[in-house]
C-alpha positions in Angstrom: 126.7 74.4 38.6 127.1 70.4 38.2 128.8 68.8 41.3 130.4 72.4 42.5 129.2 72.2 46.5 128.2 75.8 47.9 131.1 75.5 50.2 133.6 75.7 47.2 131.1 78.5 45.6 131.4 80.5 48.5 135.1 80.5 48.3 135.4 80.5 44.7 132.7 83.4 43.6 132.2 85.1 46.6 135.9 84.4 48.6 134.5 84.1 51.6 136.5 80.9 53.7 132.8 80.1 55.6 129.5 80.7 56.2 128.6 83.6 58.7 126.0 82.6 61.7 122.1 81.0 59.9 123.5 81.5 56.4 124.6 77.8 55.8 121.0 76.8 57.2 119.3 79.2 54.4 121.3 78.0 51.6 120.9 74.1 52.6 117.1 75.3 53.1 116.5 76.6 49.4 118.7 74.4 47.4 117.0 71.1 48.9 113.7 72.7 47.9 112.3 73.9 50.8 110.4 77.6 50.7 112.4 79.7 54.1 111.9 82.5 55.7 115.4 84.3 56.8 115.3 86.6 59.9 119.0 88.6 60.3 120.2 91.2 62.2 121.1 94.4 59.7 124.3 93.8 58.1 124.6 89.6 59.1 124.8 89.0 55.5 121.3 88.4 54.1 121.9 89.0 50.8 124.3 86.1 50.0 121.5 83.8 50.8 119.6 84.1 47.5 123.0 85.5 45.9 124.7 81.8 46.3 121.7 79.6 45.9 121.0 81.4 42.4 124.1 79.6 41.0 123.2 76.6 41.9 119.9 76.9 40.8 118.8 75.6 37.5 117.0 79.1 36.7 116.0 82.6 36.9 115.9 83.8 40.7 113.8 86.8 40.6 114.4 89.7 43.1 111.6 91.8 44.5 113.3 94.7 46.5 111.4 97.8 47.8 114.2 100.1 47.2 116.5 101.1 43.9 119.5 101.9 46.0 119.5 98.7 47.5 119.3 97.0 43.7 121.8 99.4 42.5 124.1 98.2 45.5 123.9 94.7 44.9 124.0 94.7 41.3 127.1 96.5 41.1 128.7 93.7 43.7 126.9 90.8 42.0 128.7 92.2 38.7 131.9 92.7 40.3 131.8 88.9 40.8 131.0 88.3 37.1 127.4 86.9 38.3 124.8 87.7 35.3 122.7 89.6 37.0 120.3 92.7 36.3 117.2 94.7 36.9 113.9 96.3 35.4 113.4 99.9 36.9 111.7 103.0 36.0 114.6 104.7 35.4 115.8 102.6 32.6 115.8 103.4 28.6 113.5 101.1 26.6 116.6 99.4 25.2 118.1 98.2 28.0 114.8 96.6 29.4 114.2 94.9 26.1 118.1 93.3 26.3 117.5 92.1 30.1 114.3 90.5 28.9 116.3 89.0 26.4 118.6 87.9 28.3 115.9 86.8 31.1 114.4 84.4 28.1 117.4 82.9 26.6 118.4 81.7 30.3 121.9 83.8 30.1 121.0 85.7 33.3 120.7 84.2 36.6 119.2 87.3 39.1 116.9 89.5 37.9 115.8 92.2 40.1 112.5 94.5 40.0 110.7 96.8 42.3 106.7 95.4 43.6 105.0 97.9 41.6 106.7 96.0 38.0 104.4 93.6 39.0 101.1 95.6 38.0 102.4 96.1 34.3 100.4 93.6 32.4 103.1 93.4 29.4 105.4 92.6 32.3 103.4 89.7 34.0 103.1 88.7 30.3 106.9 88.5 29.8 107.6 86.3 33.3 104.9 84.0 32.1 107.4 83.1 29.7 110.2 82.9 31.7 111.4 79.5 34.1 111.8 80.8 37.2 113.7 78.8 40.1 113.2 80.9 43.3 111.1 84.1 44.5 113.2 86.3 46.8 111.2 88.8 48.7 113.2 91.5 50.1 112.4 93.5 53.4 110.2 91.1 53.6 108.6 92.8 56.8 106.3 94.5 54.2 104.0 91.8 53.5 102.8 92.2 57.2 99.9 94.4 57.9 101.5 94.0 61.8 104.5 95.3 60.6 105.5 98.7 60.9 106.9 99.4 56.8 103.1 97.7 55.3 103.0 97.9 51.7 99.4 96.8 49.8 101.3 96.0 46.7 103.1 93.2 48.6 99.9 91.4 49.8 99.6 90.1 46.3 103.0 88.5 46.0 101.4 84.9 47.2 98.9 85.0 44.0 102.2 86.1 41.9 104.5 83.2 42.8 101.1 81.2 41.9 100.1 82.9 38.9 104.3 82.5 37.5 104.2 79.0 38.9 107.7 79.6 40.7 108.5 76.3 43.2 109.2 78.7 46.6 110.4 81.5 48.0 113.1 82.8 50.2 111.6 85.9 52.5 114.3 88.1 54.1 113.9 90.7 57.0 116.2 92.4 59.6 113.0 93.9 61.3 110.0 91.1 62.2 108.5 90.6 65.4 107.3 86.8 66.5 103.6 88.1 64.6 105.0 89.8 61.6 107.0 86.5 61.3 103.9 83.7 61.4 101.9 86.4 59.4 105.1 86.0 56.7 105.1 82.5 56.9 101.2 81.7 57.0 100.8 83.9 53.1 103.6 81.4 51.7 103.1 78.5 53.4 106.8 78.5 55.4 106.8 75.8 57.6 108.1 76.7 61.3 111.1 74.6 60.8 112.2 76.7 57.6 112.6 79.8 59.4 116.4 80.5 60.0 117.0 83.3 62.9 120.3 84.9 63.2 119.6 86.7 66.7 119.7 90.6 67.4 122.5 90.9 69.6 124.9 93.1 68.4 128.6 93.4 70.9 129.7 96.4 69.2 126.8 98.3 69.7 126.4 100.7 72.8 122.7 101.4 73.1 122.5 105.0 75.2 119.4 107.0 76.0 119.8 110.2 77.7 116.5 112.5 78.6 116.3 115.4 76.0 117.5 118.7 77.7 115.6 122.0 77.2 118.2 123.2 74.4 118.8 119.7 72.9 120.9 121.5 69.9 122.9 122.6 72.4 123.0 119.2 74.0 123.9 117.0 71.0 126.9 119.3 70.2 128.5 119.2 73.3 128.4 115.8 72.6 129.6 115.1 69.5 132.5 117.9 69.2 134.8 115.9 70.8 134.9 113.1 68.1 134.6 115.6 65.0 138.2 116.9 65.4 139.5 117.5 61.9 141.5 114.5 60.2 139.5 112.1 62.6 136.1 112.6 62.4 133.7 109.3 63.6 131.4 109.1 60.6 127.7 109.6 62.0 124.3 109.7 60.9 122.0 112.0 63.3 118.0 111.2 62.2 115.2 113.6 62.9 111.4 113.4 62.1 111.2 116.6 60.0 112.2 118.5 56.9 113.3 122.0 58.5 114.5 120.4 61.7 117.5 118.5 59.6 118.3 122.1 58.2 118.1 123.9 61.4 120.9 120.9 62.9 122.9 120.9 60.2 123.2 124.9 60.5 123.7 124.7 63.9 126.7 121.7 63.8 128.1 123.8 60.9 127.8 127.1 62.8 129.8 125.1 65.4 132.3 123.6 63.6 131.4 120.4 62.3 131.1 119.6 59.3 127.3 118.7 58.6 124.6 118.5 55.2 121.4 117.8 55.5 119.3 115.2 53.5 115.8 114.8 53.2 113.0 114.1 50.5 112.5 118.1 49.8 115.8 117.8 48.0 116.7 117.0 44.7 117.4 113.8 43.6 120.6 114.4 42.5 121.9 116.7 45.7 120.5 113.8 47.6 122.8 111.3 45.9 126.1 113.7 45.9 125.7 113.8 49.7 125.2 110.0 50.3 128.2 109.9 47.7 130.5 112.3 49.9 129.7 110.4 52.8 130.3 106.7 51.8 133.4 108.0 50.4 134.1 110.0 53.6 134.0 113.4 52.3 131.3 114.3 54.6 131.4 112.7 58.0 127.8 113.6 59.5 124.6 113.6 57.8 121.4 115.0 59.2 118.7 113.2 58.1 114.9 111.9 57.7 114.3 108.8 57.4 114.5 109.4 53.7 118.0 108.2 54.1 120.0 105.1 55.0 118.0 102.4 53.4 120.6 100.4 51.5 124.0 102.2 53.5 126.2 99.6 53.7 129.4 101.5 55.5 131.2 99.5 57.8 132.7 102.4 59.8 129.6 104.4 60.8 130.7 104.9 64.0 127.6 107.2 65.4 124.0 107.0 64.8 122.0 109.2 66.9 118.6 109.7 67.2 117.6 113.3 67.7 113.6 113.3 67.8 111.9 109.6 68.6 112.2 106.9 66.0 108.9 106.1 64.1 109.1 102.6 66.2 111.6 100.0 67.7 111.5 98.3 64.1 112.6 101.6 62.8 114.9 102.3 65.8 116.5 98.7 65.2 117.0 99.2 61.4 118.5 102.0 62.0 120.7 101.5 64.9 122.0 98.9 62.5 123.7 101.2 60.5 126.1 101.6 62.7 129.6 99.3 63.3 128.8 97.1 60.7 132.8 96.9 60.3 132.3 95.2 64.1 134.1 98.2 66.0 132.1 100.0 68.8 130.2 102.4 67.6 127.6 104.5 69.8 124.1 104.3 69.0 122.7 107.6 71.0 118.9 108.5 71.7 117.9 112.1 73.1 115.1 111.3 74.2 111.6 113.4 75.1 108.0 113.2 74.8 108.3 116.6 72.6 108.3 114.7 69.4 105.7 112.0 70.2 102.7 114.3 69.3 104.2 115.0 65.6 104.8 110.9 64.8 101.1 110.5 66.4 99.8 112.9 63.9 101.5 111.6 61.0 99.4 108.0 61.9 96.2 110.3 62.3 96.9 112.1 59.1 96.7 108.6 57.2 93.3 107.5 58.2 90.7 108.5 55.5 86.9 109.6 55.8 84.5 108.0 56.0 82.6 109.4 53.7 85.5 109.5 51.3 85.3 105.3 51.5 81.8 105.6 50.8 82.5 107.5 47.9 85.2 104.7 46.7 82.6 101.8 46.7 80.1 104.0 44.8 82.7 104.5 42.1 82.6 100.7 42.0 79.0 100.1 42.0 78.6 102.6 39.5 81.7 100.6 37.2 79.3 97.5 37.9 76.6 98.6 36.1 78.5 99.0 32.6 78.3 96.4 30.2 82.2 95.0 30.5 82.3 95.8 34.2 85.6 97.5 33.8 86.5 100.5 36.3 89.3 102.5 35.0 91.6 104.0 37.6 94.0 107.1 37.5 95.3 106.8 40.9 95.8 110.5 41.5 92.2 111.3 40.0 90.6 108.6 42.4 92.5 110.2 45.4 91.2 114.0 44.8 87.8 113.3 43.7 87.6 110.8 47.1 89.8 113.0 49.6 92.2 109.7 50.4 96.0 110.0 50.2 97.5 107.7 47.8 99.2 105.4 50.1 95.6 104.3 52.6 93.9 104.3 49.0 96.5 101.7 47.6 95.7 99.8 50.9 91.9 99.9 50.6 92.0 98.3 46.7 94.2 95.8 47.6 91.7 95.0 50.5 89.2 95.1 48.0 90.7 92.8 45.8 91.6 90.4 49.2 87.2 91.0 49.7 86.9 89.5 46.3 85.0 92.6 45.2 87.7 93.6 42.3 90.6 92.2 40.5 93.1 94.0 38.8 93.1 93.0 34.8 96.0 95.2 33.3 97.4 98.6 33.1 98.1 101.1 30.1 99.2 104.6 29.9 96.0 107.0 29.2 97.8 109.0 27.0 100.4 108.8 24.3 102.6 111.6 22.0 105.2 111.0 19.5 107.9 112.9 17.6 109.0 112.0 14.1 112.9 111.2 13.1 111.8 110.7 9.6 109.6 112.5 7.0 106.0 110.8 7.7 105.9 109.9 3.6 109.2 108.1 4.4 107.7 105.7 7.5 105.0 104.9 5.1 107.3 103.9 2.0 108.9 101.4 4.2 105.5 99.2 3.9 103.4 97.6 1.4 99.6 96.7 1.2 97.5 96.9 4.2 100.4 98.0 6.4 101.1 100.8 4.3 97.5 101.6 4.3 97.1 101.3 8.2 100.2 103.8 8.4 98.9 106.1 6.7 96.3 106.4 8.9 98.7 106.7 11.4 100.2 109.6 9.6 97.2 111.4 8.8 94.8 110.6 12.1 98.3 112.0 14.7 98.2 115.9 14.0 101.4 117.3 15.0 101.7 120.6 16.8 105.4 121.9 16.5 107.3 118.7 17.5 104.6 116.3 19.2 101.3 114.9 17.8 98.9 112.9 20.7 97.5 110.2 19.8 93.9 109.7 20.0 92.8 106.2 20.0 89.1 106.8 19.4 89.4 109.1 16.6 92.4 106.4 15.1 89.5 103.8 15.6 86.6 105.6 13.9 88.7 106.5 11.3 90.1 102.2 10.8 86.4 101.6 11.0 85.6 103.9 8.0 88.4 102.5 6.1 87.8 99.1 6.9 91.6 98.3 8.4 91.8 97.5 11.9 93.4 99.7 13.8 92.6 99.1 17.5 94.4 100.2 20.8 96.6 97.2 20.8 97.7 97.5 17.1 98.6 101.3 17.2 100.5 100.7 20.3 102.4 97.7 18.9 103.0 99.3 15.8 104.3 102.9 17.7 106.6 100.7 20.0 108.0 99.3 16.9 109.0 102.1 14.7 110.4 103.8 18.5 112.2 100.6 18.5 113.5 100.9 14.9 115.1 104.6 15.7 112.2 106.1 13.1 110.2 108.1 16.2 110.0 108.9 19.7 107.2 107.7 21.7 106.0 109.0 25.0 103.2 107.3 28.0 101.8 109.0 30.4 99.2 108.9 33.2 99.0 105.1 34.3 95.7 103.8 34.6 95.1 100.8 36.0 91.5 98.5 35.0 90.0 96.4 37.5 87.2 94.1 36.8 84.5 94.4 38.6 83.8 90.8 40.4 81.3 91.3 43.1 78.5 94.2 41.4 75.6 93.5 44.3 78.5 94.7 47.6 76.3 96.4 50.6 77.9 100.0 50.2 77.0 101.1 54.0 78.0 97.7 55.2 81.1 97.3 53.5 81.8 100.9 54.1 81.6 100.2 57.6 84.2 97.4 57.7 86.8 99.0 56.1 87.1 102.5 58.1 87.0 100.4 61.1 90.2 98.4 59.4 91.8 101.6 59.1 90.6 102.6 62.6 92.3 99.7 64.0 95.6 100.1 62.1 95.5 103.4 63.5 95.2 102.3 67.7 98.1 99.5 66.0 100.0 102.6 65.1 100.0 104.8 67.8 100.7 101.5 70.1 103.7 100.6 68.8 104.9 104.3 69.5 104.1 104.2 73.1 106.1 100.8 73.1 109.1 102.5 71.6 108.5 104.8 74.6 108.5 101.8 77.1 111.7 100.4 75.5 113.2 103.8 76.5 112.1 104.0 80.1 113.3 100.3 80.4 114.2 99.4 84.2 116.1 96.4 82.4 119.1 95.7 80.0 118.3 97.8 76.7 119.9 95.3 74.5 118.1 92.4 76.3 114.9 93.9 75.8 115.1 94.6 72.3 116.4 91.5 71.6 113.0 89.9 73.1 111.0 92.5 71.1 112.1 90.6 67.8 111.6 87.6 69.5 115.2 86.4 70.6 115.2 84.7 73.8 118.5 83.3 73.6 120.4 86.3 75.3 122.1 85.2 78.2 125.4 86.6 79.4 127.4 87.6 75.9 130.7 85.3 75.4 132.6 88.0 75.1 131.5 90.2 78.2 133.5 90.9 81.0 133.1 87.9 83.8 131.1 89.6 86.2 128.4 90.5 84.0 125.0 88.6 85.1 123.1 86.9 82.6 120.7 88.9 80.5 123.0 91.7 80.9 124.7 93.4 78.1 127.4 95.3 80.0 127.2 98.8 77.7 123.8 100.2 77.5 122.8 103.1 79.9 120.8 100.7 82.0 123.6 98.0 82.3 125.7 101.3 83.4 123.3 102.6 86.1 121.7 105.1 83.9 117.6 104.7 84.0 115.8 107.0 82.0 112.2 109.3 82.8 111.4 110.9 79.3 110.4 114.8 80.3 106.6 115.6 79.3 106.6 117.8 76.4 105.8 121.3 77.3 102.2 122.0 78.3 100.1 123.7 75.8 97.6 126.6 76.7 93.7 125.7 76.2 92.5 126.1 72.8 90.0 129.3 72.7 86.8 130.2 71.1 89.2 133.2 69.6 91.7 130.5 68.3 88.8 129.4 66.4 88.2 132.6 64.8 91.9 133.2 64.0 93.0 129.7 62.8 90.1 127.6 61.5 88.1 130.5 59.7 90.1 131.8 56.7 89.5 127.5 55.7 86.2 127.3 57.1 85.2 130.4 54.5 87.2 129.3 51.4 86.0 125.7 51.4 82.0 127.0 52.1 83.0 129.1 48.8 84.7 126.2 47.1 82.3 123.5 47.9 79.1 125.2 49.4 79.5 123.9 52.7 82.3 124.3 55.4 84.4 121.7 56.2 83.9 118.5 58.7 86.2 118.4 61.9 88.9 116.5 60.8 89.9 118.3 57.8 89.3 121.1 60.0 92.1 119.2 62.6 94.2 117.4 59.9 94.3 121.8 58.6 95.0 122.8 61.6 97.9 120.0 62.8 99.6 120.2 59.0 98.5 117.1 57.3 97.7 117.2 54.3 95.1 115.4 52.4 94.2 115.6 48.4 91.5 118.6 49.0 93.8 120.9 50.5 95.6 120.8 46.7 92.4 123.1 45.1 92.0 125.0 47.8 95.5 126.1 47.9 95.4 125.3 52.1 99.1 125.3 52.6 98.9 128.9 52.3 96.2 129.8 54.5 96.9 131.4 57.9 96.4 128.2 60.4 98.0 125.6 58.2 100.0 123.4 60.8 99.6 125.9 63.4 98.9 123.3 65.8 101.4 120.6 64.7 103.2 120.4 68.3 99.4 119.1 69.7 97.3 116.3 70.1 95.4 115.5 67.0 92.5 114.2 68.8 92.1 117.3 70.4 92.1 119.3 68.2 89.7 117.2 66.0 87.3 117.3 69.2 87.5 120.7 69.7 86.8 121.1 66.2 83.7 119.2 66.6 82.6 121.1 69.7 83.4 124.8 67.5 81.8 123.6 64.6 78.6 122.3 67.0 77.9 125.6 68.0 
């Protein structure tokens, strides 16, 4: 943008008269070079530091953003400011990713914004290659961290990436990292200390309360809330809760009262999901009941309520979403019914993700057995891998990526197992449009694709065989250019399906027992991580000192003294509106006491599994599936042997897990 200063873009572009608290520092940061790490409060502006910077930039900034409402979001303002900016989703018709590439190549657009997983697609990588690229933005950037509490594997390889596309640095941004989660951040890119812009977590506007849960918390929460749902004036508010049915069962129960209330979670549709975050941003709908499934990427300034109804995941989670509220800088009233009831349900959901070990065993002898092949290749469909090895997807994702970071595999390139395609012209037609050995190879084509009805598959070893025979090449790589180019011309329809993703195999000789070893006790020790941070969250609520103050610390901001704009007499390190500040210290009631667990338990609960996976797989089941049954976790297994519908499944969800798994033990001892 020649000699335009970011001052006068900031006022020109984005009309904003100044910078808002660390965002000059950022800017400054990136366009003199330097790779920085920006930690803001939720809704202190984060996004305009990569959003300004990319105009002065002299190329691509490319985007990686964890979630497609938070793209759509941004793209629609970036637009509204005539910035050229787009992105690559899953969502998208081929045409419209082909123009954004386009446009990526010719240097017309300036932003380009993709999800992590993009980054797997081979053809993708191949495409970047090509492409100068300026800056690396890495959003939520909290995900890199295995010490933070939103990990996602795919984001450990980012470092290699900004290698691999030779981009010059990166800009991380995070609402959510603690002092560790930030070094950890820093250390993969190599962020010097001074780089590292921090906004602070102190909020004014927000009034942190925590009141102990009462024995009918519906009851509790309406007689709170009523009085600011009175029609015309409704305070918009968001109430989260930890499971599915519970959102249902508050939303009846507001409604039944009154107040107008829909609940949203992941077991809805996508589409009634996004009509009742439209109704709400536009204020159709003032409360939502909700998982966490929802809020990620809310930006409404009036949200004048959030309240948690069961225990946040953690006090990242608690602070993300506590940040949801009075972004518009009003107060707002961030409310937490607080209990140990809940805690045993977020403990078994860290419990449910911990494989077996046997099923990592399993894993690495996959491997070995990939090593012995000629080409070393191990071909992975992801779901396949996680049935036939008893891991869910997300603690398998984590284990390959830690197998990559052991140097035992690396991931070569990705292609979709199978292929179909419909015809929009006569077959004879596609082939009079070539001449010689194209016409030739597409009649091969024509005669090697059967078509049932509407689709033929394609089958790449009979295509192959049948080149070989003919003496025209037609390998994988042809066909699949070839089919992408008549889809492209409008001549046929062309349809992927099942990703599988190759990894070479770099290490064949790996200690199976040994390696075995090291990783359950990685995924052991995420686990005690886990369930820490919960008990933490706990501590945070039984705090004998200023709520605000302590949270602020959490994240590492020591600054807080006495707030400008408190009243006088407030002492330093005192907000002046949490429930501490206002005399109001908290003892979380003990969840109800459970009854022992019986020997006629046993017989009831755990047997109608115990006899359909002895018939299934000709031996009963180990202790913890026997406790991940019993508590309501899934894992892959329970799929064939339809466990779900079994009388026991989740019976025990309100206990410990480890006590059931140990009672299991002791039963299955006997």
């Amino acid at each position: 943008m020649g000699t335009i200063s970011p001052q006068q873009t900031l006022k020109a572009v984005f009309g904003f008269d100044e910078f808002r608290g660390g965002q000059q520092a950022v800017v400054s940061n990136v366009l003199n070079g330097h790779s920085t790490a920006a930690i803001f409060a939720t809704g202190a502006g984060k996004s305009l530091c990569y959003q300004l910077p990319a105009l002065h930039l002299p190329h691509l900034t490319l985007v990686v953003s964890p979630l497609l409402a938070l793209m759509q979001d941004q793209l629609a303002f970036l637009k509204e400011r005539g910035i050229a900016a787009a992105s690559i989703d899953s969502t998208q018709e081929r045409d419209t990713t082909r123009d954004v590439m386009e446009r990526a190549k010719s240097g017309e657009l300036k932003i380009l914004m993709i999800s992590v997983e993009r980054l797997k697609n081979e053809r993708f990588r191949h495409f970047l290659r090509q492409v100068r690229i300026s800056l690396l933005v890495v959003d939520e950037a909290h995900c890199l961290s295995e010490w933070g509490h939103n990990f996602r594997p795919d984001y450990l390889k980012l470092p290699d990436y900004q290698r691999d596309f030779a981009i010059p640095q990166v800009l991380l941004l995070t609402a959510t990292a603690t002092p560790t989660v930030i070094t950890d951040m820093c250390e993969k890119f190599a962020i010097a200390p001074e780089h590292v812009v921090t906004t602070g977590f102190y909020r004014p506007n927000l009034e942190l309360r925590v009141v102990p849960a009462l024995a009918d918390r519906q009851q509790q929460l309406i007689d709170w809330l009523k009085p600011q749902m009175l029609p015309g004036s409704e305070a918009p508010t968001i109430i989260y809760v930890t499971l599915q049915n519970t959102a249902e069962q508050v939303a009846n129960a507001l409604n039944a009262q009154g107040i107008a209330a829909q609940a949203y979670h992941a077991g809805l549709d996508s589409l009634r999901r996004d009509e009742i975050q439209r109704q709400f941003m536009s204020g159709e709908s003032p409360c939502i009941v909700a998982t966490i499934a929802f809020g990620m990427g809310i930006d409404k300034g009036n949200i004048r309520n959030v309240v948690h109804f069961d225990l946040p995941k953690s006090i990242e989670n608690y602070s993300q979403e506590i940040g949801r509220a009075g972004r518009d800088g009003l107060p707002s009233t961030c409310l937490t019914i607080a209990g140990r009831d809940g805690l045993r349900v977020l403990e078994n959901f860290v419990y449910g993700d911990s494989p077996e070990y046997g099923g990592i065993v399993r894993l690495l002898e996959e491997i070995a057995a990939a090593a012995n092949t000629p080409d070393r290749q191990w071909e992975v469909l992801l779901n396949t891998l996680s049935r036939d090895t008893n891991i869910r997807l997300l603690p398998l994702k984590t284990l390959l990526v830690r197998l990559e970071l052991h140097g035992i595999i690396a991931p070569r390139f990705a292609f979709l197992a199978e292929y179909r395609l419909r015809y929009h012209l006569e077959p004879d037609t596609l082939i009079s449009r070539f001449e010689g050995e194209r016409a030739a190879f597409v009649r091969l084509l024509v005669d090697n694709i059967p078509i049932a009805r509407t689709w033929g598959a394609v089958d790449f070893e009979r295509l192959h065989r049948a080149g070989q025979a003919q003496q025209i090449d037609a390998s994988r790589a042809r066909v699949i250019t070839a089919l992408e180019y008549f889809q492209d011309k409008g001549w046929l329809t062309l349809e992927g399906k099942r990703m599988t993703d190759v990894y070479e195999i770099c290490q064949p000789n790996f200690a199976i027992e040994a390696l075995a070893s090291q990783l359950y006790e990685d995924c052991l020790n995420r686990e005690r991580i886990e369930i820490e941070r919960l008990h933490s969250m706990l501590a945070l609520f039984e705090s004998e000192s200023c709520l605000t103050r302590r949270l602020a610390e959490h994240f590492g901001d020591n600054t807080f003294g006495a707030p400008r704009d408190a009243p006088s007499d407030t002492e330093p390190g005192r907000c002046g509106h949490c429930s501490v500040c206002y005399g109001h210290l908290v003892r979380l009631p003990d969840a109800t006491p459970q009854p022992a667990l019986s020997d006629n338990d046993f017989t009831r609960y755990a047997t109608p599994l115990i006899e359909r996976h002895t018939e299934q797989f000709g031996q009963p089941p180990n202790a913890q599936r026997l406790a991940h049954f019993l508590c309501g976790l899934t894992m892959p297994i329970f799929t064939p042997l339809k466990a779900r519908n079994l009388n026991g499944f989740a019976v025990f969800e309100q206990r410990a897990y480890p006590e059931v798994r140990q009672w299991a033990e002791a039963m299955l001892g006997h």
